[in-house]
mmCIF file of the N, C-alpha and C atoms, coordinates in Angstrom:
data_MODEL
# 
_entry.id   MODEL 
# 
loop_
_atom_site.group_PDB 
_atom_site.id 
_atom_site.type_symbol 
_atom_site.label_atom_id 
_atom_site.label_alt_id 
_atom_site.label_comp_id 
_atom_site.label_asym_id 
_atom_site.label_entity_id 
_atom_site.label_seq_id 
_atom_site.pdbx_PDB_ins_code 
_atom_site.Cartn_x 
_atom_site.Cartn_y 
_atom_site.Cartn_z 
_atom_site.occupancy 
_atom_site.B_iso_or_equiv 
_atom_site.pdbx_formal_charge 
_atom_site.auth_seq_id 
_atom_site.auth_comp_id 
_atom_site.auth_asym_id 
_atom_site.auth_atom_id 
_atom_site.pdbx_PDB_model_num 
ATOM 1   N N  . UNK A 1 1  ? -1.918 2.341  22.724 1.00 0.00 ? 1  UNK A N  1 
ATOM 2   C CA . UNK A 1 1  ? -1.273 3.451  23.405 1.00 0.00 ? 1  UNK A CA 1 
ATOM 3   C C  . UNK A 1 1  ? -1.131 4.604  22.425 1.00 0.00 ? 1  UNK A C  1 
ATOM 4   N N  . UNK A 1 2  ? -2.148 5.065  22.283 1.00 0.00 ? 2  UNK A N  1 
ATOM 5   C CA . UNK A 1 2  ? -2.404 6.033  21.212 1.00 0.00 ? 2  UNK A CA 1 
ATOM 6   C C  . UNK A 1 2  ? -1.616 7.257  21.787 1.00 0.00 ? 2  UNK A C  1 
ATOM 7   N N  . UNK A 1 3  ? -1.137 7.823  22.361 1.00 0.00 ? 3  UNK A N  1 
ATOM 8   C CA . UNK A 1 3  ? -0.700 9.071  22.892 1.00 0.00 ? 3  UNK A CA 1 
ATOM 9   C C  . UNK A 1 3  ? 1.145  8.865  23.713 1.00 0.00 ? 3  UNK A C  1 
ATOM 10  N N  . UNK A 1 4  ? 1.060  7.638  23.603 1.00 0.00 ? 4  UNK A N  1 
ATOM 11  C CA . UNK A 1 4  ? 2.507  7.121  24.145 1.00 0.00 ? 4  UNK A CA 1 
ATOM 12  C C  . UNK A 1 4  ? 4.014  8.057  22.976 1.00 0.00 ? 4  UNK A C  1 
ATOM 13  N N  . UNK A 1 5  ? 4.117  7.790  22.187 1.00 0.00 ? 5  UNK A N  1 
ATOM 14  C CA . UNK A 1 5  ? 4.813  8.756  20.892 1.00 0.00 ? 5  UNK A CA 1 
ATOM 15  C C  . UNK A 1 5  ? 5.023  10.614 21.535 1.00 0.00 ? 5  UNK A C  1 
ATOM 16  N N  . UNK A 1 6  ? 3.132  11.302 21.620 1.00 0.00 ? 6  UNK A N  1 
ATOM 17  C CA . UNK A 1 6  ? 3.793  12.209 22.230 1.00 0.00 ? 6  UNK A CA 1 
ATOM 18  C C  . UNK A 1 6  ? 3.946  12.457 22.801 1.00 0.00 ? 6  UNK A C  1 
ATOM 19  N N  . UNK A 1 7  ? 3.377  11.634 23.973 1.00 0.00 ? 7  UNK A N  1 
ATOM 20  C CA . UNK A 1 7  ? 4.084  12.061 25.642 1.00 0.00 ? 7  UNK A CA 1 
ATOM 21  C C  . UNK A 1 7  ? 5.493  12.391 25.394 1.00 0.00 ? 7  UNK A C  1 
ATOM 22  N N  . UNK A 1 8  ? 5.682  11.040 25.038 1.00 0.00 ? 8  UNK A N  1 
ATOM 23  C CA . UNK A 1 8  ? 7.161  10.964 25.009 1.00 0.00 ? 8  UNK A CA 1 
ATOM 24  C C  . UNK A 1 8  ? 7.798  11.696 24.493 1.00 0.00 ? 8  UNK A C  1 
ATOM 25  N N  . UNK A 1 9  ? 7.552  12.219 23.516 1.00 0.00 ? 9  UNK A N  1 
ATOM 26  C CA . UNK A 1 9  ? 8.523  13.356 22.416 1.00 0.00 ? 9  UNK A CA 1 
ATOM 27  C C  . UNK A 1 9  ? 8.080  14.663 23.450 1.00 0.00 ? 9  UNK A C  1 
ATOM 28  N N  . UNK A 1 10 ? 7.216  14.756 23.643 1.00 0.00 ? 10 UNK A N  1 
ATOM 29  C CA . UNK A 1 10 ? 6.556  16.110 24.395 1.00 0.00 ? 10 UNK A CA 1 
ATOM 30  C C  . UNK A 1 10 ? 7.752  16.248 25.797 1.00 0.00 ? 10 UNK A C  1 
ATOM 31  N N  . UNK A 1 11 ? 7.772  14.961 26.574 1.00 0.00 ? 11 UNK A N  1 
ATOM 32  C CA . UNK A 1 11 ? 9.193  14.984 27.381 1.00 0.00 ? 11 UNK A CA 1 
ATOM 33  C C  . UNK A 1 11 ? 10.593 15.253 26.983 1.00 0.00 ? 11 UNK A C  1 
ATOM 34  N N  . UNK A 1 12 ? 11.213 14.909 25.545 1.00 0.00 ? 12 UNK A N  1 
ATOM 35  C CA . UNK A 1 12 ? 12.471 15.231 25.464 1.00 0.00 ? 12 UNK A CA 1 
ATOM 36  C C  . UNK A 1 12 ? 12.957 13.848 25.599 1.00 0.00 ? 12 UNK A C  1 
ATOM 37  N N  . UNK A 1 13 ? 12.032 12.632 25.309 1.00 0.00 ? 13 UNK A N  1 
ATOM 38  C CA . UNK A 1 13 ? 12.941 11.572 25.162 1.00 0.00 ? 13 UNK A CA 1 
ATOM 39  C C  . UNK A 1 13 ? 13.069 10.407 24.151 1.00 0.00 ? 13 UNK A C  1 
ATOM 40  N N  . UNK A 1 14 ? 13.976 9.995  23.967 1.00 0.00 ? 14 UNK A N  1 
ATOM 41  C CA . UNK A 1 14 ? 13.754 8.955  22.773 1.00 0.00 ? 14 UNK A CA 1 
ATOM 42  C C  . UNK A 1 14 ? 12.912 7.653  23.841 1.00 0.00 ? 14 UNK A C  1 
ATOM 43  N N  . UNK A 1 15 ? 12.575 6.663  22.138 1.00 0.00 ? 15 UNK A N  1 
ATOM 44  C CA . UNK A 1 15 ? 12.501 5.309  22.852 1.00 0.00 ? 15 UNK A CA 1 
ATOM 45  C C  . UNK A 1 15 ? 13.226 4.574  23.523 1.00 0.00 ? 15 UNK A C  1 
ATOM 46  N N  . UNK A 1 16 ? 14.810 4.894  23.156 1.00 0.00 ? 16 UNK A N  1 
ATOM 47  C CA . UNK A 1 16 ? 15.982 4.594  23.807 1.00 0.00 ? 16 UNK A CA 1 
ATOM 48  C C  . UNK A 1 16 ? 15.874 4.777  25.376 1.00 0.00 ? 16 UNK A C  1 
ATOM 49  N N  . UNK A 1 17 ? 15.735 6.218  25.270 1.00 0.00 ? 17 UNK A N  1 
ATOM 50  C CA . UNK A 1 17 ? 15.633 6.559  26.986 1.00 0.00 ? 17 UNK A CA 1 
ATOM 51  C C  . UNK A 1 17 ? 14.493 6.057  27.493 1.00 0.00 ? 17 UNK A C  1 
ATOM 52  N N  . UNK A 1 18 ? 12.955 5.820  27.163 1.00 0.00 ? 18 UNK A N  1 
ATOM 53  C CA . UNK A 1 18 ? 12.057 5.707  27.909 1.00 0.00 ? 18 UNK A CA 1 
ATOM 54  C C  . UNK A 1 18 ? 12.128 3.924  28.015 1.00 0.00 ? 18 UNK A C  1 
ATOM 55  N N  . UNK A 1 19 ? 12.590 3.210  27.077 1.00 0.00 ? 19 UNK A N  1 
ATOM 56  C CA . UNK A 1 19 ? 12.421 2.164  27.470 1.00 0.00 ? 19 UNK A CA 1 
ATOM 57  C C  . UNK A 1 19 ? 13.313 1.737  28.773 1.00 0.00 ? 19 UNK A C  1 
ATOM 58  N N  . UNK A 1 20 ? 14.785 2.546  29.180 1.00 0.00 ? 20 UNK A N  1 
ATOM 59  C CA . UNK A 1 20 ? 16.045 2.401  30.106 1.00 0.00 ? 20 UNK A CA 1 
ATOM 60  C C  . UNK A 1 20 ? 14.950 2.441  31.429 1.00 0.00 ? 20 UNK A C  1 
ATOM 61  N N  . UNK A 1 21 ? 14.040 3.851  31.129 1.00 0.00 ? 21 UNK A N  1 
ATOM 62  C CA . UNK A 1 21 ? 13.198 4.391  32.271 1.00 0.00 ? 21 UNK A CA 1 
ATOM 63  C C  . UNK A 1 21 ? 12.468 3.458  32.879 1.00 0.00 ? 21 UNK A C  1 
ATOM 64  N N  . UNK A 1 22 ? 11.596 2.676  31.677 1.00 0.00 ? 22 UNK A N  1 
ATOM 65  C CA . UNK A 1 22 ? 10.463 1.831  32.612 1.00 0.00 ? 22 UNK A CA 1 
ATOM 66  C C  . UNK A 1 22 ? 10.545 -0.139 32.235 1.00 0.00 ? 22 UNK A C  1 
ATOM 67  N N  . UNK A 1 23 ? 12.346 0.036  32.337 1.00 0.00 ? 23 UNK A N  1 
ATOM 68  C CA . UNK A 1 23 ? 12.982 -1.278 32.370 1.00 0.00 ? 23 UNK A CA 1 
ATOM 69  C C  . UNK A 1 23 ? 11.943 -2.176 31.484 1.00 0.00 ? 23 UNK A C  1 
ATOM 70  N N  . UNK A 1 24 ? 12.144 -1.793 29.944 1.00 0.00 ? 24 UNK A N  1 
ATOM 71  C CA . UNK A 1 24 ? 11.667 -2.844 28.852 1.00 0.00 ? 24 UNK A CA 1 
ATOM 72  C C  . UNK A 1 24 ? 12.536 -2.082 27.618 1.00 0.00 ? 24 UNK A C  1 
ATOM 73  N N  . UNK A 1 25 ? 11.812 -3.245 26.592 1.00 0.00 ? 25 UNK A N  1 
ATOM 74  C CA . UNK A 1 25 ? 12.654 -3.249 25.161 1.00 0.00 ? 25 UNK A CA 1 
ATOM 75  C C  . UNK A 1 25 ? 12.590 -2.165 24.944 1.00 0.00 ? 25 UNK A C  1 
ATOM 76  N N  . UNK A 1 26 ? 13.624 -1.557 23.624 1.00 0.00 ? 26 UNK A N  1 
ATOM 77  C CA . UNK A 1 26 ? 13.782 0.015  22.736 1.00 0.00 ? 26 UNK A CA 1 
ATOM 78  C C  . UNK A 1 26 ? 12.525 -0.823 22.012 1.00 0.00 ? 26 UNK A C  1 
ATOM 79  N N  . UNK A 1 27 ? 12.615 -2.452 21.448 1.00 0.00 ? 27 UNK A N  1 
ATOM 80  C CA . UNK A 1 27 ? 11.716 -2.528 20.203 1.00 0.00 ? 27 UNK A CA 1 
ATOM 81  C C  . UNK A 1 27 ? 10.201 -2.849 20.706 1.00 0.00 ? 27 UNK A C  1 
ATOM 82  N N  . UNK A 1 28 ? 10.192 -3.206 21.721 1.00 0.00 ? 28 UNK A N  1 
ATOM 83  C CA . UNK A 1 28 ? 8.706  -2.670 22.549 1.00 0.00 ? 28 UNK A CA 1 
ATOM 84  C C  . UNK A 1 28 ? 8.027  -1.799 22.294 1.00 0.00 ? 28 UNK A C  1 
ATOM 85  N N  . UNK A 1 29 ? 8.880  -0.734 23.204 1.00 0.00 ? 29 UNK A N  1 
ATOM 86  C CA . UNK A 1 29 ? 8.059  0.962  22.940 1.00 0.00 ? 29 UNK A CA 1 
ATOM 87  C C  . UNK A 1 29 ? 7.628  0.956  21.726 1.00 0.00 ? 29 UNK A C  1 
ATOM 88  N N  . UNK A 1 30 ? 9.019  0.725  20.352 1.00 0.00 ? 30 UNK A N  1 
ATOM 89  C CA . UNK A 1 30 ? 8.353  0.973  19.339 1.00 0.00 ? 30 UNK A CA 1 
ATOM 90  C C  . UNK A 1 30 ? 7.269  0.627  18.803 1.00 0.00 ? 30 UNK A C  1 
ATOM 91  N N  . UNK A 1 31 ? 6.934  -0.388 19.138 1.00 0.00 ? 31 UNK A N  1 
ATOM 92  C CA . UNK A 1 31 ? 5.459  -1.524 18.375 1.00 0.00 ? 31 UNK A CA 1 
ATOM 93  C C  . UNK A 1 31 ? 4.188  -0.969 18.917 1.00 0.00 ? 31 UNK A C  1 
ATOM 94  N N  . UNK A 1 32 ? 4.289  -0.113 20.634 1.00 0.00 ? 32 UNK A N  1 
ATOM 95  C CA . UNK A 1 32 ? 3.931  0.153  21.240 1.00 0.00 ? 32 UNK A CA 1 
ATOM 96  C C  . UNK A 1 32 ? 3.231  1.491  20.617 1.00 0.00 ? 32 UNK A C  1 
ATOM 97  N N  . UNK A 1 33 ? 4.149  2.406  20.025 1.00 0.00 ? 33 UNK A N  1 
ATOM 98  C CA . UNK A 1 33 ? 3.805  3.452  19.688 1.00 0.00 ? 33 UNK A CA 1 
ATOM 99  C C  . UNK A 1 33 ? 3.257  3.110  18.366 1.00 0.00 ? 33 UNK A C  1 
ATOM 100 N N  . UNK A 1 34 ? 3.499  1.960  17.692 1.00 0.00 ? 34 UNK A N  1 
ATOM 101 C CA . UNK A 1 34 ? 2.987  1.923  16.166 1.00 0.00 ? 34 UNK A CA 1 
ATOM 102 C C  . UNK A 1 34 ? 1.791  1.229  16.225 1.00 0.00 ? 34 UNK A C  1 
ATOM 103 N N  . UNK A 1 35 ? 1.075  0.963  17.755 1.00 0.00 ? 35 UNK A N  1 
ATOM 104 C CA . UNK A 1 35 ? 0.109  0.269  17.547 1.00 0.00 ? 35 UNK A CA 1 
ATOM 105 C C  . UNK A 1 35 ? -0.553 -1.560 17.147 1.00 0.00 ? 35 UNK A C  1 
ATOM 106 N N  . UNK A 1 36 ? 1.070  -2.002 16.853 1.00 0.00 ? 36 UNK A N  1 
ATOM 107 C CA . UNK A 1 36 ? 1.412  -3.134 16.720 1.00 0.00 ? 36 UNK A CA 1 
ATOM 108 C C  . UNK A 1 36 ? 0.586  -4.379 17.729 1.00 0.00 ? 36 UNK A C  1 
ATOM 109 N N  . UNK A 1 37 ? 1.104  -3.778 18.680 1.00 0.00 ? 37 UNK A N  1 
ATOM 110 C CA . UNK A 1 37 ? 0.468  -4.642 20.018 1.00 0.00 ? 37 UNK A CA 1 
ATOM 111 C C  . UNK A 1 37 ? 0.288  -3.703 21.264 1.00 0.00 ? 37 UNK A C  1 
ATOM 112 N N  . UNK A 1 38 ? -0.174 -4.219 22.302 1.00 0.00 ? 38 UNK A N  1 
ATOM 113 C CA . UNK A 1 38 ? -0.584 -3.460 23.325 1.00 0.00 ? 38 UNK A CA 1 
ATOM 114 C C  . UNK A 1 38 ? -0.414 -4.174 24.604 1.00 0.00 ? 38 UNK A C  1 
ATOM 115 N N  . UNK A 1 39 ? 0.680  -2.927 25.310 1.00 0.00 ? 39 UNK A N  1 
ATOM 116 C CA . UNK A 1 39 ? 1.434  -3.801 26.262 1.00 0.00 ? 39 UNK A CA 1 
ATOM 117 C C  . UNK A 1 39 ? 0.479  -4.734 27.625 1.00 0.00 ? 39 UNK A C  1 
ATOM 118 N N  . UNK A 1 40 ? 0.931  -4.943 28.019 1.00 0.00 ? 40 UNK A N  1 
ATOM 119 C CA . UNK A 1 40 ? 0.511  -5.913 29.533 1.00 0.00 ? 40 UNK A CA 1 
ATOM 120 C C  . UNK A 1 40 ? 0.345  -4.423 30.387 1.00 0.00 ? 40 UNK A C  1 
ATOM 121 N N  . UNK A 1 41 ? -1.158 -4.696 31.173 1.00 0.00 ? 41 UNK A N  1 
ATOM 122 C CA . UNK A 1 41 ? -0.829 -3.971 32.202 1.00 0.00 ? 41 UNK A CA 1 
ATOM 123 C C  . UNK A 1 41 ? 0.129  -3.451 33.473 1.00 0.00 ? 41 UNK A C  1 
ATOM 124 N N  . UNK A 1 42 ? 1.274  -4.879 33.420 1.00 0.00 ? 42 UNK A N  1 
ATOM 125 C CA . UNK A 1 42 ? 2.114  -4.045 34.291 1.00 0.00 ? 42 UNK A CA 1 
ATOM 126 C C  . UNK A 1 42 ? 3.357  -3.462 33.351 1.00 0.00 ? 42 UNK A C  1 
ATOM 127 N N  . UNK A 1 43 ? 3.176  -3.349 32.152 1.00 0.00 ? 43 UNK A N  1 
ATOM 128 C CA . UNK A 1 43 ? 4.333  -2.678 31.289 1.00 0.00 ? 43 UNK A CA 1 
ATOM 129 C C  . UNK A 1 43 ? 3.385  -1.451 31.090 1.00 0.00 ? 43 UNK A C  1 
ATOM 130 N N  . UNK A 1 44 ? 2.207  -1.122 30.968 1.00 0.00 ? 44 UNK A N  1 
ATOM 131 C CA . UNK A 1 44 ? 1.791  0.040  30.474 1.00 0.00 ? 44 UNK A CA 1 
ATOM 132 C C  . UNK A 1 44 ? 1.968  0.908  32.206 1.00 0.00 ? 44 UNK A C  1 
ATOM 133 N N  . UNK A 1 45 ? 1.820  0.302  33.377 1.00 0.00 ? 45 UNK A N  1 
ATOM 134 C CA . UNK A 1 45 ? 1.922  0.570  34.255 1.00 0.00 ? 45 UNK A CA 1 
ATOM 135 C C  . UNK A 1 45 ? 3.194  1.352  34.851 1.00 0.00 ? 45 UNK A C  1 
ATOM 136 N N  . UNK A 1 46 ? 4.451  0.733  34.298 1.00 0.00 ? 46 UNK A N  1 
ATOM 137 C CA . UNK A 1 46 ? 5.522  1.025  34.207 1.00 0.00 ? 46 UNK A CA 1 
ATOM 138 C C  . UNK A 1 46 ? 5.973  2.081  33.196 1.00 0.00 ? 46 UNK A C  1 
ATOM 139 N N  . UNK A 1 47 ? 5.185  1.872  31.828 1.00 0.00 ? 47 UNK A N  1 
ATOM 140 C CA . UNK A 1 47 ? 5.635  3.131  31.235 1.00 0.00 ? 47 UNK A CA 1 
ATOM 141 C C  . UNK A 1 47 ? 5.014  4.610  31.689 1.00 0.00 ? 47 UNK A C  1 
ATOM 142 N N  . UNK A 1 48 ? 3.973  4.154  32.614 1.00 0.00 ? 48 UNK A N  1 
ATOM 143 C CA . UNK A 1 48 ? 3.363  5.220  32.623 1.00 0.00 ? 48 UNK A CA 1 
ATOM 144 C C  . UNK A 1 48 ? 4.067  6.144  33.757 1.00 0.00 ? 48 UNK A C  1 
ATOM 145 N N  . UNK A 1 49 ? 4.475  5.659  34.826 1.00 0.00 ? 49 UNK A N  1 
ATOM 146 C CA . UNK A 1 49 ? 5.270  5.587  36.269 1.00 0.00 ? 49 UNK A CA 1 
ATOM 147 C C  . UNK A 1 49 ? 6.623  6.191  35.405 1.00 0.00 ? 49 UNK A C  1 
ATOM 148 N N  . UNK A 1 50 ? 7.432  5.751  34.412 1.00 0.00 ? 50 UNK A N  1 
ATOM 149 C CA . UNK A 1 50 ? 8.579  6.339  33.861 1.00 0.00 ? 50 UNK A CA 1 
ATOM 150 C C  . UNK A 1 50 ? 8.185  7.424  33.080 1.00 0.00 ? 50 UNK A C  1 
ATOM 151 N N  . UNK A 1 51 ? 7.162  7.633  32.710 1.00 0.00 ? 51 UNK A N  1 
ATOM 152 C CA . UNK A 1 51 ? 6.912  9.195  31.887 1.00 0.00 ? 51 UNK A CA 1 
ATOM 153 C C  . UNK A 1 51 ? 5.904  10.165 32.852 1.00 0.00 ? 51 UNK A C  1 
ATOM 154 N N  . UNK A 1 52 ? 5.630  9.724  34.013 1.00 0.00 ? 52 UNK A N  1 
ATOM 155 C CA . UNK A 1 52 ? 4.924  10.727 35.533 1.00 0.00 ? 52 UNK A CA 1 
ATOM 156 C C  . UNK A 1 52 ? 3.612  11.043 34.524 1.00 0.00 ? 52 UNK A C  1 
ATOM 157 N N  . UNK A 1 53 ? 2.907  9.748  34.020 1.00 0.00 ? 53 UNK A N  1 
ATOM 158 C CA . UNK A 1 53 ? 1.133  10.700 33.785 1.00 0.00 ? 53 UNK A CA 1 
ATOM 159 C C  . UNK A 1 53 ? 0.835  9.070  34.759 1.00 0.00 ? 53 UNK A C  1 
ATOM 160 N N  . UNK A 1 54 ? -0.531 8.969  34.095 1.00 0.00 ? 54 UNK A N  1 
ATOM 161 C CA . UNK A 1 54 ? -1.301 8.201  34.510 1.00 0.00 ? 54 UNK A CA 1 
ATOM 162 C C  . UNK A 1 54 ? -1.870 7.311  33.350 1.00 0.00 ? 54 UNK A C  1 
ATOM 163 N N  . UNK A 1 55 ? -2.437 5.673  33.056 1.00 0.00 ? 55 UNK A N  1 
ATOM 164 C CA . UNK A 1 55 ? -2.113 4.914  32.495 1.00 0.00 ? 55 UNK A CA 1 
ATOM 165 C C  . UNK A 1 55 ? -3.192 5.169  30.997 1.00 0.00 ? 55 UNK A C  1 
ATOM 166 N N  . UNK A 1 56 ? -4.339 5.942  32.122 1.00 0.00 ? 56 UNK A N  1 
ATOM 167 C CA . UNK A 1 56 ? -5.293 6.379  31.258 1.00 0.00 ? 56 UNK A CA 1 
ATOM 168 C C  . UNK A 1 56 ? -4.853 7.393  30.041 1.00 0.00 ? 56 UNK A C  1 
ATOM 169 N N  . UNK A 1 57 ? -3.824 8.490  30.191 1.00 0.00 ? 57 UNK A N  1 
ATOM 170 C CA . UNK A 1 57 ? -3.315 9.577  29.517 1.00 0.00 ? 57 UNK A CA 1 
ATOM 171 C C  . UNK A 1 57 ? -2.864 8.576  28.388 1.00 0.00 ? 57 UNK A C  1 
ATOM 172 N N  . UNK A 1 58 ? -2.286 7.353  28.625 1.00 0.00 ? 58 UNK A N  1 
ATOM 173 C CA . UNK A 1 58 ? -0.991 7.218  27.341 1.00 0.00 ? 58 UNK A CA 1 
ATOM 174 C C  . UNK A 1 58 ? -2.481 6.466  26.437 1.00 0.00 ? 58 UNK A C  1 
ATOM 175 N N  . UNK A 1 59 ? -3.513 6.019  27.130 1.00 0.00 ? 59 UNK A N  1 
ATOM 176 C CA . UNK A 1 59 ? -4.528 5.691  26.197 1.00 0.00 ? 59 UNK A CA 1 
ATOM 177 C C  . UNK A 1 59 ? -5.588 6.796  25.328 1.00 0.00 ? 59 UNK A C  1 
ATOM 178 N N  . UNK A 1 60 ? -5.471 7.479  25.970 1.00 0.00 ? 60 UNK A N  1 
ATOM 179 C CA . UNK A 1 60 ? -6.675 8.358  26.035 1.00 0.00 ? 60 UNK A CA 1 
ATOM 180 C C  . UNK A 1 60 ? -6.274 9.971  25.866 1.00 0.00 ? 60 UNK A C  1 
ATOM 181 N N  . UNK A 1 61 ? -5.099 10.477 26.086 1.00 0.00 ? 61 UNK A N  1 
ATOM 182 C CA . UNK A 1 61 ? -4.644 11.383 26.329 1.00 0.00 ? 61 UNK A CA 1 
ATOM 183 C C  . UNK A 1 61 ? -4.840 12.096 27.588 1.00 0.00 ? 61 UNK A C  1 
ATOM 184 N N  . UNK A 1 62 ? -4.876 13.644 27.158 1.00 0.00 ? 62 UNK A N  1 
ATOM 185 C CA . UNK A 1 62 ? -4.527 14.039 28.258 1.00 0.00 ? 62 UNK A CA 1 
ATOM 186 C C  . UNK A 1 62 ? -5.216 15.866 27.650 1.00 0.00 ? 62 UNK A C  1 
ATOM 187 N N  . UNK A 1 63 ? -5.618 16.968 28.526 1.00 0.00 ? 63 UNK A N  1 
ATOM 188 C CA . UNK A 1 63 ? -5.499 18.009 27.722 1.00 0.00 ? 63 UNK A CA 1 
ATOM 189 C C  . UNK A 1 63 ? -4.165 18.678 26.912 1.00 0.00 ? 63 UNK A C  1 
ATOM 190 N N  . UNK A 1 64 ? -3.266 18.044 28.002 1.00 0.00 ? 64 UNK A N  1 
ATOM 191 C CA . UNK A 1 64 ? -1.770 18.914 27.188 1.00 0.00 ? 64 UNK A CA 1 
ATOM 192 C C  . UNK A 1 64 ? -1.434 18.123 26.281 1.00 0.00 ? 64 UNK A C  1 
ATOM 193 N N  . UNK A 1 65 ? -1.811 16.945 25.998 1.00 0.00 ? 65 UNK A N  1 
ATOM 194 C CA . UNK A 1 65 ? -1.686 15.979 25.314 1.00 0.00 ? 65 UNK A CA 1 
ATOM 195 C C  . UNK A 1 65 ? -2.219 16.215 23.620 1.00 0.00 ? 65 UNK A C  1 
ATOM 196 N N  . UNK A 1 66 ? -3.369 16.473 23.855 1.00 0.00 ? 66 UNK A N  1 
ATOM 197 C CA . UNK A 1 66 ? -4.546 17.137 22.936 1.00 0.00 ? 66 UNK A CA 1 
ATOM 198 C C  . UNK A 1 66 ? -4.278 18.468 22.602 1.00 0.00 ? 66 UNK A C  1 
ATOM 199 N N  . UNK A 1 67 ? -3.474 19.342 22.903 1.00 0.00 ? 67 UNK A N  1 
ATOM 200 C CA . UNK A 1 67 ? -3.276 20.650 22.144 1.00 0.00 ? 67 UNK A CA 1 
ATOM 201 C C  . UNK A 1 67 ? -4.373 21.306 23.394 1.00 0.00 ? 67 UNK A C  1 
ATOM 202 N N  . UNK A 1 68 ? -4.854 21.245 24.453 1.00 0.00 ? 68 UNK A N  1 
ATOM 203 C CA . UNK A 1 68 ? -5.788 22.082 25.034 1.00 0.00 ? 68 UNK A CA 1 
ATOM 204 C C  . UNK A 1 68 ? -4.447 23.179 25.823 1.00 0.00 ? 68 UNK A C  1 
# 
């Protein structure tokens, strides 16, 4: 979830809040964003549904994502 970090910061939220959002761990997200591991499709599904992109963006980005 290469782009998960700035979605998220790009929204205005901690890991705190996004994990409340898409009902999983604070220490999830984090591992999540560090590349550690890589969630289950219905957790990336869910994070994606709690930050309004699509599942592909938090992999892949996005243009606003990318500085376009």
């Amino acid at each position: 979830m290469k782009f998960l970090s700035a979605i998220r910061k790009k929204q205005g939220l901690t890991q705190s809040d996004l994990a409340l959002l898409a009902g999983l761990d604070m220490n999830s997200i984090a591992r999540y964003e560090r590349g550690e591991v890589q969630p289950s499709a219905q957790k990336a599904i869910a994070i994606a549904k709690a930050l309004n992109v699509n599942v592909t963006e938090l992999f892949n980005g996005s243009d606003s994502t990318l500085g376009a």
